[in-house]
C-alpha positions in Angstrom: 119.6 131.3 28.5 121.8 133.6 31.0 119.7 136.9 29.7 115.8 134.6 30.3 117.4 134.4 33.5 117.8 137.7 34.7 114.6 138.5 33.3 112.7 136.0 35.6 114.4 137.0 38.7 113.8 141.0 37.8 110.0 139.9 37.7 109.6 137.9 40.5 111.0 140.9 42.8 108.5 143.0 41.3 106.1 141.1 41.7 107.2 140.2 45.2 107.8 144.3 46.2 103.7 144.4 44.9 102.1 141.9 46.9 103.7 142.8 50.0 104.5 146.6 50.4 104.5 146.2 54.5 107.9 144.0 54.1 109.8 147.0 52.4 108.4 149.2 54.9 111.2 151.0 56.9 110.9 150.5 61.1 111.0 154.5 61.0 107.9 154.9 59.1 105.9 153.4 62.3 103.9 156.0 63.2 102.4 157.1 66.6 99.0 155.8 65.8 100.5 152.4 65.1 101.8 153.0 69.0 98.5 153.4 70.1 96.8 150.9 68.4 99.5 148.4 70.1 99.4 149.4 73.4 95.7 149.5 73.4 95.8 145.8 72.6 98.2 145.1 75.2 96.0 146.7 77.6 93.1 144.4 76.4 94.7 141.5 76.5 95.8 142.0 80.1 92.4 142.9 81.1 91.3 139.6 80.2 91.0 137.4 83.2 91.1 134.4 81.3 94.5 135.2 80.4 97.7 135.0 82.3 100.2 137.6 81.5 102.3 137.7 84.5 104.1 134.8 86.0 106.0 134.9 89.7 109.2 133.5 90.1 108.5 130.0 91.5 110.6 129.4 94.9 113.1 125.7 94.5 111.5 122.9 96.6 112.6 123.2 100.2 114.9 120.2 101.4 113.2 117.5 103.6 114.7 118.0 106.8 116.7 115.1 107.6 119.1 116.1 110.2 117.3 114.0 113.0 117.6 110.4 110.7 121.4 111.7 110.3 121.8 112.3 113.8 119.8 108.5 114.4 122.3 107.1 112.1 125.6 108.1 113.4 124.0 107.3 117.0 123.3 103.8 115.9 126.7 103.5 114.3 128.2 104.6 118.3 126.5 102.0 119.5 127.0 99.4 116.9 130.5 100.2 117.2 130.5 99.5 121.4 129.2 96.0 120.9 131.8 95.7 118.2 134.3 96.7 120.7 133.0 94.4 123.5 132.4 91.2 121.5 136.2 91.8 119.6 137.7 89.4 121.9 135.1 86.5 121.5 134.8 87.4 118.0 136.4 83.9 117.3 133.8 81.3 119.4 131.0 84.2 118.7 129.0 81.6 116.3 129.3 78.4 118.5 128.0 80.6 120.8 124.7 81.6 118.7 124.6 78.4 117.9 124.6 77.1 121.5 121.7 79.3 122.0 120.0 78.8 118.9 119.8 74.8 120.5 118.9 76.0 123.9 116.0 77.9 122.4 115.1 74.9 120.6 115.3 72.7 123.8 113.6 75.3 126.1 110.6 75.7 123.4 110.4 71.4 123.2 110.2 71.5 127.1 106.4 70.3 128.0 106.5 72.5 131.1 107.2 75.8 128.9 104.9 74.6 125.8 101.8 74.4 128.5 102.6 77.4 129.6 102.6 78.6 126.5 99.5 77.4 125.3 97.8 78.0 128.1 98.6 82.0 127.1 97.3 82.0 123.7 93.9 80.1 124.9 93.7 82.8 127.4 94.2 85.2 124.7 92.1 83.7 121.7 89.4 81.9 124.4 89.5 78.7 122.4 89.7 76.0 125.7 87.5 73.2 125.7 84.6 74.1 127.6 82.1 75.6 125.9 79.7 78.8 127.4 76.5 76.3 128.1 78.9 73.9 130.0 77.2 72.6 133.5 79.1 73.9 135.9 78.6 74.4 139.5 80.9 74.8 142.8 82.2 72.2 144.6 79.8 71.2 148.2 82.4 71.8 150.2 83.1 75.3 148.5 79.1 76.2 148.7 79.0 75.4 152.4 81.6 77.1 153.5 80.5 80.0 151.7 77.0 79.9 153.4 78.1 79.7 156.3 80.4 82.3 156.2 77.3 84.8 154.8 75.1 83.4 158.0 77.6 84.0 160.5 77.7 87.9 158.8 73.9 88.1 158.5 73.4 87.0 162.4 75.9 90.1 163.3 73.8 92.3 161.1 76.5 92.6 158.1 73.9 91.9 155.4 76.3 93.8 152.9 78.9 92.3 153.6 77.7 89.2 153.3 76.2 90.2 150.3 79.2 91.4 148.7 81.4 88.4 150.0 78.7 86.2 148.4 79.4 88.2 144.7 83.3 87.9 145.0 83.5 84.1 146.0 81.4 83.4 143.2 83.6 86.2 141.3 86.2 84.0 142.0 84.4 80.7 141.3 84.0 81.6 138.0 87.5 82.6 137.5 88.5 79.2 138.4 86.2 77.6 136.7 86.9 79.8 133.3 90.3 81.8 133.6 89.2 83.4 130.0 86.2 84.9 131.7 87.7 87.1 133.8 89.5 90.2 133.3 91.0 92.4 135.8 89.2 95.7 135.1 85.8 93.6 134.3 82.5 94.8 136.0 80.6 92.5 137.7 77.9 93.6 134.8 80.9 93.2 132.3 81.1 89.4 134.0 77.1 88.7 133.6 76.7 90.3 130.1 79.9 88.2 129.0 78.8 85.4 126.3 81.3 82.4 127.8 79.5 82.8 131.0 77.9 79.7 131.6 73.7 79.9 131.2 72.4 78.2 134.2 74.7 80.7 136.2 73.1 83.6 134.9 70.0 84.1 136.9 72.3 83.2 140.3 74.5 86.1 139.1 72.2 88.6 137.8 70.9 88.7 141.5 73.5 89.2 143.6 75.0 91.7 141.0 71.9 93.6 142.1 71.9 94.1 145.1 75.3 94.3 145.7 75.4 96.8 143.4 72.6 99.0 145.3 74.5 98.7 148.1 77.8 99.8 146.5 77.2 102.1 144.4 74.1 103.8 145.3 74.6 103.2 149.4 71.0 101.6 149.7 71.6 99.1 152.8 71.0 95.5 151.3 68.9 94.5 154.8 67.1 91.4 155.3 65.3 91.7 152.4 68.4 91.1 149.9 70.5 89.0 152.0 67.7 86.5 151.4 67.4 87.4 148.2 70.9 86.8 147.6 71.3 83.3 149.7 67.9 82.1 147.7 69.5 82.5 144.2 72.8 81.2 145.4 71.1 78.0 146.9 68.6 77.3 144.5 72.1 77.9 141.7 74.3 75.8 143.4 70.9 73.0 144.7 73.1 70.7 147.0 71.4 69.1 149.9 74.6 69.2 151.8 74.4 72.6 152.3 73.6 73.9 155.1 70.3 75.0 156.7 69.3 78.7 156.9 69.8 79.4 161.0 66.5 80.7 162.3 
């Protein structure tokens, strides 16, 4: 058995040194041609584009710069610790005294004065009031009259522009009362005519005396007979109350 054995591994190393000469090659038996035929590959691969053979250090990630939310933080920890300082001596009635304001909150938001106010803002805000945009409205007679008259007496010194422009802010500030929502402060009187809660039958009226004030403002045209009467007509016939007074001759 021992001497089948030694037999078997003799021919197996034979038959190993046979198939594979190149493992009992010696590393000094490499000649210079085998050099060549390396480094001629090397430079082939590298001249292949497709290929990366070179890699760059990569830099570390830079650190997000957080010294200003440090320098927020120990600022708001000053501060907290001031009030902590100042309320130390209360520190023992401190939560009857949220409390006690907690309840006046309560009461002050359950007064009827404060919840009209209130409301009044957010109808402002969100136009949701009662009246609607096609809503009859029209200035009180004693409001129209003394309007007209005022516009005569500055038409008989000549002042048709300022009549004409007094006409446009009373009735600027007709429809303010009439519609708080309507009105803005940096509104146009075209802002005021184009705006949709601007009731229909005042439309015409308005239109008008937007005109020709507007001519008269902005483009220095003098408004003259011609649109003063122009202005009154659309005013009367807006406001059609036969207690107002008659055009003076």
């Amino acid at each position: 058995m021992r001497a089948t054995a030694i037999t078997t591994e003799a021919s197996a190393s034979a038959a190993a040194s046979a198939v594979s000469p190149v493992a009992q090659t010696s590393p000094n038996s490499v000649t210079a041609a085998d050099v060549s035929s390396a480094e001629a590959l090397i430079r082939k691969v590298n001249a292949n584009s497709l290929l990366q053979t070179q890699f760059s250090n990569t830099p570390p990630p830079k650190e997000a710069d957080i010294g200003w939310l440090k320098a927020f933080l120990e600022w708001l920890g000053k501060v907290s610790k001031v009030f902590g300082d100042l309320l130390e001596p209360i520190a023992p009635i401190l939560p009857w005294l949220l409390y006690l304001l907690l309840f006046a909150l309560v009461i002050l938001l359950l007064s009827p004065l404060v919840r009209a106010f209130i409301s009044g803002k957010v109808e402002r805000l969100f136009q949701r009031d009662s009246l609607k945009a096609d809503a009859p409205w029209r200035p009180t007679a004693e409001a129209a009259a003394a309007l007209i008259e005022e516009i005569d007496a500055l038409a008989q010194k000549g002042a048709y522009d300022e009549a004409v422009h007094l006409l446009l802010k009373r009735s600027v500030a007709d429809l303010n009362a009439y519609r708080p929502d309507l009105v803005r402060k940096h509104y146009s009187a075209r802002d005021i005519g184009k705006h949709p809660l601007l009731p229909e039958d005042a439309r015409p009226a308005y239109a008008e005396i937007t005109r020709w004030a507007e001519k008269s403002f902005f483009a220095g045209i003098p408004v003259g007979r011609e649109g003063f009467e122009a202005c009154r007509k659309a005013y009367v016939d807006f406001v059609a109350s036969e207690h107002l007074p008659k055009r003076p001759q």
